[in-house]
Z-matrix of the N, CA and C atoms (Angstrom, degrees):
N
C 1 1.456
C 2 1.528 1 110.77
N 3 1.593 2 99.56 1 -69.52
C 4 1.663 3 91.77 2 178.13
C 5 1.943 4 124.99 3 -50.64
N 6 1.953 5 100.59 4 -34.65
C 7 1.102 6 97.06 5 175.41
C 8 1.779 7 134.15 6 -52.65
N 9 1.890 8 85.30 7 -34.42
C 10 1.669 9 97.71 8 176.72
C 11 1.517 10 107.88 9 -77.89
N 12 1.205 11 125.68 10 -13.71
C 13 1.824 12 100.12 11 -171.44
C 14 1.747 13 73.34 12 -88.63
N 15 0.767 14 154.87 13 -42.12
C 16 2.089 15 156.50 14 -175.67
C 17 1.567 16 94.38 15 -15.65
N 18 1.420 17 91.54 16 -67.58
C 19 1.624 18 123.04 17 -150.36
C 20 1.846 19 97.50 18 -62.24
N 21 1.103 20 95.96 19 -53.38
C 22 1.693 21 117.68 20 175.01
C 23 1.439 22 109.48 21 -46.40
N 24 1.552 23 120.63 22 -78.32
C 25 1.335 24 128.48 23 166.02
C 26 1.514 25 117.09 24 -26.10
N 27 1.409 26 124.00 25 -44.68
C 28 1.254 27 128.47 26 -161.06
C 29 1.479 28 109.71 27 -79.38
N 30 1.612 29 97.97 28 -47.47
C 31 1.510 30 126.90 29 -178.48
C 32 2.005 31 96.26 30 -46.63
N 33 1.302 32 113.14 31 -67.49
C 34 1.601 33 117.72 32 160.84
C 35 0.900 34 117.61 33 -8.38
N 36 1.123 35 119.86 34 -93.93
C 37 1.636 36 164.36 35 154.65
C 38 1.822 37 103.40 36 17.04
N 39 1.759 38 84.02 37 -77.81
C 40 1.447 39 102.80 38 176.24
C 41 1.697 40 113.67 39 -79.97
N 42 1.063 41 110.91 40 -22.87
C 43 2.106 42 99.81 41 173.80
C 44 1.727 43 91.85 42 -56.94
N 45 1.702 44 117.80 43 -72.51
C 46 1.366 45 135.18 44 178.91
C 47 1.620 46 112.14 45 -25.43
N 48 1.467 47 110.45 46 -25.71
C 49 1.735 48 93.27 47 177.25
C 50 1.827 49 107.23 48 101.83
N 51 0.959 50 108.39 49 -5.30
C 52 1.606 51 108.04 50 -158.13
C 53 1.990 52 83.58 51 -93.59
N 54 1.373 53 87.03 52 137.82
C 55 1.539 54 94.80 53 -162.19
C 56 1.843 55 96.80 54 -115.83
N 57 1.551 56 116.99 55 149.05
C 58 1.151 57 125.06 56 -160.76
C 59 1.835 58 120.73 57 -24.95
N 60 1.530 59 86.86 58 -54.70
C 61 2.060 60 95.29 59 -174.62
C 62 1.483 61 97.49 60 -34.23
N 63 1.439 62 108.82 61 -68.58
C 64 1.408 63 108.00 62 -174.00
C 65 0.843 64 138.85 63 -6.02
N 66 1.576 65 86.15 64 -80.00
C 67 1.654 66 111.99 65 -171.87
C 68 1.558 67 111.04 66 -66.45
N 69 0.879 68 134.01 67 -37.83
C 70 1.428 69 151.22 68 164.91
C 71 1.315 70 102.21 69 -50.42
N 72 1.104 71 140.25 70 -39.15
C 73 1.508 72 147.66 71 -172.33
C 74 1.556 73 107.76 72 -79.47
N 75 1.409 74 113.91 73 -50.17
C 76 1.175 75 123.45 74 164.94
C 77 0.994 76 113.56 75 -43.72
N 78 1.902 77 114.56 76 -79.40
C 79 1.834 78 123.21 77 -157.70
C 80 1.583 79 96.68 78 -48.87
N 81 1.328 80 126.25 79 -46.04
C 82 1.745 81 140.90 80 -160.23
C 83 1.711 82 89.95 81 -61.76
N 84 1.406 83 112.54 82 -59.80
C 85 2.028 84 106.33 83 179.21
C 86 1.315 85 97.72 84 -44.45
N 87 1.688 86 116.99 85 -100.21
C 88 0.972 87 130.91 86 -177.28
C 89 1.857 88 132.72 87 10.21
N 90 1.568 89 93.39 88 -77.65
C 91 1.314 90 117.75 89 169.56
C 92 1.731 91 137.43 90 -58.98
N 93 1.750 92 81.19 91 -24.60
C 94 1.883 93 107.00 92 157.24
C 95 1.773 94 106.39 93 -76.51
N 96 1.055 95 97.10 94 -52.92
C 97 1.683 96 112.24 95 -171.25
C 98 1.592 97 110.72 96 -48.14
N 99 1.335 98 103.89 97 -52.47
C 100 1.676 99 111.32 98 159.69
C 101 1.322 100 128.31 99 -63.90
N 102 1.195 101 121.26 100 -46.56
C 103 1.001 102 109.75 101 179.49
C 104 1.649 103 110.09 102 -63.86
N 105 1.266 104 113.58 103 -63.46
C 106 1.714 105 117.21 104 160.62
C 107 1.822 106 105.72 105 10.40
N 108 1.400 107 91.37 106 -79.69
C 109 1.651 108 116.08 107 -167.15
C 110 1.147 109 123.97 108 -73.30
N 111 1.764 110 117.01 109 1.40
C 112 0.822 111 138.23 110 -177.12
C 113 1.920 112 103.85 111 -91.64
N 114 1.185 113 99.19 112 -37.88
C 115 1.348 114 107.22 113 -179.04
C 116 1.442 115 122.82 114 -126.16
N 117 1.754 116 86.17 115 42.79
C 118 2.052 117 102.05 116 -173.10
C 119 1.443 118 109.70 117 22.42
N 120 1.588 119 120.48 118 62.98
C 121 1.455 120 133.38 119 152.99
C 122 1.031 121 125.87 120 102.08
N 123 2.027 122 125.57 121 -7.79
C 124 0.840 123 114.99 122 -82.37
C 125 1.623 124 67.85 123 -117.04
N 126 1.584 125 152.72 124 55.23
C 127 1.041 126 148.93 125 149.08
C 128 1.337 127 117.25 126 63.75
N 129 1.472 128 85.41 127 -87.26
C 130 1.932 129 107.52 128 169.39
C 131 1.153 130 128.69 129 -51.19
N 132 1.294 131 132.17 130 -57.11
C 133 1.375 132 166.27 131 165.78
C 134 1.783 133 107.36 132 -36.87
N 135 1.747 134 91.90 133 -58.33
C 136 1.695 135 98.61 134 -172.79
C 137 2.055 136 97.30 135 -88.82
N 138 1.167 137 120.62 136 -21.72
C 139 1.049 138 94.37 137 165.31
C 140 1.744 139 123.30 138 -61.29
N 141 1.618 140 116.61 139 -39.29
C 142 1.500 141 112.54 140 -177.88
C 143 1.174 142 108.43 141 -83.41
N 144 1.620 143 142.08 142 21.60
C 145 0.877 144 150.69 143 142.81
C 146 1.829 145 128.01 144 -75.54
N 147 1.120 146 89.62 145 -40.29
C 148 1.865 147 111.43 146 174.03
C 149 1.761 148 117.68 147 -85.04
N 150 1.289 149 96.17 148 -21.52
C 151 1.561 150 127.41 149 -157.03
C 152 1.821 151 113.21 150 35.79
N 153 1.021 152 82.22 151 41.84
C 154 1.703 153 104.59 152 166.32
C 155 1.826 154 117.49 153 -78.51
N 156 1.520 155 115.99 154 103.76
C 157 1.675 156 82.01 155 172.37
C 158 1.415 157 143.64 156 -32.13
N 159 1.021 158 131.53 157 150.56
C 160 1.510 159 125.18 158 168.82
C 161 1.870 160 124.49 159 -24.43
N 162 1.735 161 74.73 160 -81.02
C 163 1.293 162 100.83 161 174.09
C 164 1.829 163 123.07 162 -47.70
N 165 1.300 164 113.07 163 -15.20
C 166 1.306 165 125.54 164 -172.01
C 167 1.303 166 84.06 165 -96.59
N 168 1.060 167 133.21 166 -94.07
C 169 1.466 168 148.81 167 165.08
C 170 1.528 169 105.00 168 13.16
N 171 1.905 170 118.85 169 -50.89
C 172 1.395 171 107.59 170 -156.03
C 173 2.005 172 79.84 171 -97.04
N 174 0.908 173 130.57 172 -16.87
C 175 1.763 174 127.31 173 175.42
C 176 1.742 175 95.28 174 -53.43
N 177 1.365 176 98.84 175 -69.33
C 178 1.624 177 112.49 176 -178.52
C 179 1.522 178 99.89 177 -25.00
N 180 1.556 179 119.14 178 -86.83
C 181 1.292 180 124.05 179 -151.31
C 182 1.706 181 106.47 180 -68.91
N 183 1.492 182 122.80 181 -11.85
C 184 1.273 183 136.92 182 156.97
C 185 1.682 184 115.57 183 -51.80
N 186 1.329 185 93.16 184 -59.75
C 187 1.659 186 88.55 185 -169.84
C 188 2.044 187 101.35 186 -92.73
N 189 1.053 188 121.27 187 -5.44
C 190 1.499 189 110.97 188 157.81
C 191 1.435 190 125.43 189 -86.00
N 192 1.274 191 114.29 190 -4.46
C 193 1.713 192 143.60 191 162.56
C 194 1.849 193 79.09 192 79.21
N 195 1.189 194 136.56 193 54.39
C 196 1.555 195 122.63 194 176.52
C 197 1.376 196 115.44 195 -74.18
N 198 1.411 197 141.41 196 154.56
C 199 1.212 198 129.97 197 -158.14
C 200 1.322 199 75.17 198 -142.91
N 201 2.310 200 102.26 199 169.16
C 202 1.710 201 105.85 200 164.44
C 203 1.761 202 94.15 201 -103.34
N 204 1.449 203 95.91 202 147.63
C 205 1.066 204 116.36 203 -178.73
C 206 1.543 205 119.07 204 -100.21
N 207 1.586 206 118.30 205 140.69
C 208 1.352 207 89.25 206 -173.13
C 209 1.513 208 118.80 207 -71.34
């Protein structure tokens, strides 16, 4: 299931023109962004969730300007 909406999304993606950086730029926000909110902000938490270092983690949400939302 999840693999087919994957396949689907991508399939989009590429009819639409949107070329790899992008999309990669996107899933990388996104998937920070959730996790984030997943653990109301919680840095630490969503890094061992992402298994992203910390310190990478707070660059990440630095250079995607990500904010907490209420």
């Amino acid at each position: 299931m999840m693999r087919d909406d994957l396949v689907s999304l991508v399939q989009q993606m590429i009819d639409r023109g949107i070329r790899f950086e992008e999309a990669q730029r996107e899933f990388e926000r996104t998937f920070i962004s959730r996790a984030l909110a997943k653990t109301n902000h919680n840095v630490c938490k969503a890094a061992k969730m992402t298994g992203l270092h910390r310190n990478t983690l707070s660059r990440k949400i630095s250079t995607y300007k990500i904010k907490k939302t209420a």
